[in-house]
C-alpha positions in Angstrom: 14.3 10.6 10.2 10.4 10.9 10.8 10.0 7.1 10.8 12.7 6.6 13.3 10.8 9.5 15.7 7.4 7.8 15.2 8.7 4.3 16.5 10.3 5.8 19.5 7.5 7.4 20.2 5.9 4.2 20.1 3.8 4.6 17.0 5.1 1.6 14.8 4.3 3.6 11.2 5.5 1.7 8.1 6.6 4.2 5.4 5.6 3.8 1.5 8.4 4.3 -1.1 8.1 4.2 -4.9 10.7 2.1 -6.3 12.0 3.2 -9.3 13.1 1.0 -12.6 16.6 1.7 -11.8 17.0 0.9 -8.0 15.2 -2.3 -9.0 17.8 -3.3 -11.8 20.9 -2.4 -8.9 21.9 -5.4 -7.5 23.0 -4.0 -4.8 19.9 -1.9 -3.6 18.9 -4.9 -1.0 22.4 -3.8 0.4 22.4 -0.5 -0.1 18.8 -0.5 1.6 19.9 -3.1 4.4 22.7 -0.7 5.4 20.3 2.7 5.2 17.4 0.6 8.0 20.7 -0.5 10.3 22.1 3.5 10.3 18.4 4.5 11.4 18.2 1.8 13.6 14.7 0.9 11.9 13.0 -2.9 11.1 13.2 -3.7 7.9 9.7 -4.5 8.5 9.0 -0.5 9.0 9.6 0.1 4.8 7.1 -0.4 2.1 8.3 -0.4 -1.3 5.9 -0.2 -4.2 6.7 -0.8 -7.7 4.7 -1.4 -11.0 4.2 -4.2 -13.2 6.2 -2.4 -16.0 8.8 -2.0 -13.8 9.2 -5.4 -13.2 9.1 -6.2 -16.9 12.4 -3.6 -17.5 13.8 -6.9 -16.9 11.9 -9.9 -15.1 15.0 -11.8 -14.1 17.0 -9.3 -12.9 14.3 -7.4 -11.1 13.1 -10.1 -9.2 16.3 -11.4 -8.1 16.2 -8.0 -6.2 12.7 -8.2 -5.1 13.4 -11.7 -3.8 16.6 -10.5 -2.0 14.3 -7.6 -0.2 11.5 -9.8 0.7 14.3 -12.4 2.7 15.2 -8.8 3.9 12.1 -8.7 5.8 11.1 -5.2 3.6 7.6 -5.2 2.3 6.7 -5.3 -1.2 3.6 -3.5 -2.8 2.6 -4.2 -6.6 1.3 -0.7 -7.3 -1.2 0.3 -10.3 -2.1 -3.3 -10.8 -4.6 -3.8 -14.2 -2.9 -0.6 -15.9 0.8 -2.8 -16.9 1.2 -6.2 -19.1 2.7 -8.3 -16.7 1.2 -12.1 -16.8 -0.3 -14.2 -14.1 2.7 -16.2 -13.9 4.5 -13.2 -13.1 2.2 -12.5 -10.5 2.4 -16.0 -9.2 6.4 -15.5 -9.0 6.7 -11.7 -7.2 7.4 -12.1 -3.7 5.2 -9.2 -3.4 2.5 -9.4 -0.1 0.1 -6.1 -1.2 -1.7 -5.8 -4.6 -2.8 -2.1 -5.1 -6.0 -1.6 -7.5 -5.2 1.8 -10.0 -7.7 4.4 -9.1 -8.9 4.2 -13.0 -11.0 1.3 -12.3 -11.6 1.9 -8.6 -12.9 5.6 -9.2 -15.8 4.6 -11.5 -16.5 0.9 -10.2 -19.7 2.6 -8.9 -21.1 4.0 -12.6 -19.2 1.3 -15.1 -20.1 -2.6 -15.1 -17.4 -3.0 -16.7 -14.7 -1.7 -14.0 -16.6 -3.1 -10.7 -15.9 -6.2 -12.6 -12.2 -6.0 -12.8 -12.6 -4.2 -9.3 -14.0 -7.5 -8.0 -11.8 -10.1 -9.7 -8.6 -8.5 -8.8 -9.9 -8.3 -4.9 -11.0 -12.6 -5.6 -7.2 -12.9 -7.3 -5.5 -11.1 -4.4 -7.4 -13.3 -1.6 -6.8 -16.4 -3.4 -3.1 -15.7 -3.8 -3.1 -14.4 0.0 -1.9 -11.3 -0.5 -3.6 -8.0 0.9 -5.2 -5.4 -1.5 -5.9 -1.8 -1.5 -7.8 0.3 -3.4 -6.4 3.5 -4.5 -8.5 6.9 -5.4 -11.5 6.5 -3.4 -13.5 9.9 -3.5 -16.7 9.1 -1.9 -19.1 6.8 0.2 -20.5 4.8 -2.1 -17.2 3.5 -3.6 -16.0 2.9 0.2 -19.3 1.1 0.5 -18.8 -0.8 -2.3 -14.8 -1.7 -1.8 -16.5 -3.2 1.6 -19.0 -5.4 0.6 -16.5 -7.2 -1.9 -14.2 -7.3 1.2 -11.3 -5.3 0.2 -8.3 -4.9 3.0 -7.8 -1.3 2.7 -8.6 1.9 1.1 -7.0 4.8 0.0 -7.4 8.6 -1.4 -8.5 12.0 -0.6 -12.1 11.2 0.2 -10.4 9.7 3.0 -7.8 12.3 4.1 -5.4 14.8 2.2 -1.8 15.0 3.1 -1.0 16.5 6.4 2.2 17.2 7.9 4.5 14.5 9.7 3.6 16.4 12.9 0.2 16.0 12.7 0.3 12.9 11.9 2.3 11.6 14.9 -1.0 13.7 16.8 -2.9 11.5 16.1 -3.6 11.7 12.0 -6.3 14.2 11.8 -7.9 14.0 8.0 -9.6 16.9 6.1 -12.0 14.9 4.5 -14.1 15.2 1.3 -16.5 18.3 2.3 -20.3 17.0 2.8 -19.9 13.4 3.0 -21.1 11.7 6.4 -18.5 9.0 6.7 -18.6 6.1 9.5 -17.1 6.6 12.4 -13.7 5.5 12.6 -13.0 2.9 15.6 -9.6 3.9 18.0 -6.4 3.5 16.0 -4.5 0.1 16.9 -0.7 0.1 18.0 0.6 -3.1 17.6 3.9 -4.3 16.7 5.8 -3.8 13.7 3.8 -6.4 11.9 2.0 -6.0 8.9 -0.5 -5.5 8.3 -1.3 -3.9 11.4 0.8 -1.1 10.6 0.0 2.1 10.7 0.5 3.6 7.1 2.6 6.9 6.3 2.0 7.9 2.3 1.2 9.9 0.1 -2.8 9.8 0.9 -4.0 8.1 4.3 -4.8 4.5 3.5 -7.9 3.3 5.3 -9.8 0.2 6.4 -13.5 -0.4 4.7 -14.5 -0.4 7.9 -13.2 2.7 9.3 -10.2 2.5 10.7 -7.4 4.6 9.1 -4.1 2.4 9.0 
């Protein structure tokens, strides 16, 4: 397994899985996902799983009874899409989730509609007043990394940051191919630390990013 290589090669990468609407109605997926980390021999700390606000209104009690069992697992848990579902505050409020991720509909025209850096901006004030960490998917160019920065957003992600690359290269050292013709700052060393988010190193689909630079 890729993860397990990167981590004994001292490169403590936490993987990003999309959790579907069934796995999160099986009450036995905390187990089933429990037994899959120990076979690896893998943290449970090392697994990201990212679901949607519909998904968690297939059916609120049951689904959070499994989100609540994989948070006491020690796995992380990623509302993705967040502002395109119907879920309500108090849902919010109640999902042991620790990582809010923006949809790239508001984040990719924040910049050019009033209307969407507003939204942009309230969900990054929600997310740090709840304590949770939030990224901002589908960002393109400099001026929405700009942006994303100034309101303080935790991390970044999309192809204006880098494309997918192979697990090889990114156990290299995660060279990006970038968004042709944008100058974008300088990226500061990559941090190893333990597995500990959030200063995790990120394996997904796009490369998720710091405002500030550094990709995670």
């Amino acid at each position: 397994m890729q993860a397990r290589a990167w981590h004994d090669a001292d490169m403590p990468v936490r993987v990003s899985v999309n959790l579907s609407p069934r796995d999160l109605l099986h009450q036995g997926f905390p187990d089933d996902a429990s037994e899959i980390l120990d076979g690896v021999g893998l943290p449970a700390g090392a697994l990201m799983l990212e679901i949607t606000e519909d998904t968690i209104m297939a059916d609120p009690t049951r689904g959070m009874k499994v989100l609540c069992d994989l948070a006491e697992l020690g796995v992380g848990l990623a509302l993705d899409d967040f502002g395109t579902g119907w879920s309500s505050l108090a849902h919010l409020r109640r999902t042991p989730v620790e990582e809010l991720k923006i949809d790239r509909s508001f984040v990719g025209t924040m910049t050019e509609d009033h209307d969407d850096a507003v939204i942009v901006r309230s969900t990054i004030d929600l997310a740090r007043a709840l304590r949770l960490r939030v990224v901002a998917e589908g960002v393109e160019d400099l001026a929405t990394w700009t942006a994303l920065n100034e309101l303080g957003c935790d991390l970044i992600q999309g192809f204006g940051i880098c494309r997918p690359v192979p697990p090889p290269k990114r156990s290299s050292g995660f060279p990006c191919s970038r968004t042709p013709g944008i100058r974008w700052p300088e990226r500061p060393a990559l941090a190893r630390a333990p597995c500990d988010p959030p200063a995790l190193w990120r394996s997904s689909l796009h490369a998720t990013a710091r405002p500030s630079g550094a990709v995670i």
